[in-house]
C-alpha positions as CSV (number, residue, x, y, z in Angstrom):
1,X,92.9,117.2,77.8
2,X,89.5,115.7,77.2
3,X,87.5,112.8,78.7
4,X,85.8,110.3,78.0
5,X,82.7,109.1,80.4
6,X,80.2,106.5,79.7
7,X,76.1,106.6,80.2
8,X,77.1,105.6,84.1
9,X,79.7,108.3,84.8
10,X,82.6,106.1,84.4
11,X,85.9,107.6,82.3
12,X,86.7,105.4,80.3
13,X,88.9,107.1,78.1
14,X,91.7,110.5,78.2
15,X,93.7,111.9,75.5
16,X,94.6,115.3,74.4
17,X,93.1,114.8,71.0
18,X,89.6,114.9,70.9
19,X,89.5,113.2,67.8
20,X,91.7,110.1,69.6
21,X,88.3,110.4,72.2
22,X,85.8,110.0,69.6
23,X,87.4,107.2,68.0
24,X,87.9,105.5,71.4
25,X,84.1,105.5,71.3
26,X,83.3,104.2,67.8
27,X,85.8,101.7,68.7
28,X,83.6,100.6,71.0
29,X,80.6,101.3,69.4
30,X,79.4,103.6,71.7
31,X,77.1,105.8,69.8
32,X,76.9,110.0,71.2
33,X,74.1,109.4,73.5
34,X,75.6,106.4,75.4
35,X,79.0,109.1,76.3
36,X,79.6,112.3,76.9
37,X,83.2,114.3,76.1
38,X,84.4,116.3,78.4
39,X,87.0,119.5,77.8
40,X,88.9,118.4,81.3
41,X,91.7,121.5,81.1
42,X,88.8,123.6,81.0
43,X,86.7,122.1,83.9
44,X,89.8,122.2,86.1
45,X,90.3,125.7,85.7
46,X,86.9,126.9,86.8
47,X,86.8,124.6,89.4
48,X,90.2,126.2,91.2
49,X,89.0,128.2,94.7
50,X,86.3,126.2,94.7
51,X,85.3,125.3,98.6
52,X,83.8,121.6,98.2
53,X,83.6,121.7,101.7
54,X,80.0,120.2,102.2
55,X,80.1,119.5,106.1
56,X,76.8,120.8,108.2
57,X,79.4,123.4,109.9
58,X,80.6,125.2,107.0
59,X,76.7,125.7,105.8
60,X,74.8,127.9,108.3
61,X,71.7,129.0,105.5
């Protein structure tokens, strides 16, 4: 599954084709430095066990 986010962070577009993604963009006419494409199956996976926990408590450096 791959996303699509714009130059502010905002998905804009999600397909499984990353082919389908890049024509979203020249659809739009977003040229490759206005969006980045993301591999989300990929992202997910490494991101599993992850403690995103940020609270003062949990960080006693």
């Amino acid at each position: 599954m791959y996303g699509l986010y714009d130059k502010e962070g905002i998905l804009r577009f999600v397909d499984s084709d990353k082919d389908a993604c890049i024509a979203y963009a020249e659809l739009f006419e977003l040229s490759s430095t206005n969006y980045c494409l993301m591999d989300l199956a990929n992202y997910t996976k490494k991101g599993r066990g992850t403690n995103l926990d940020q609270s003062p408590e949990g960080n006693n450096n």
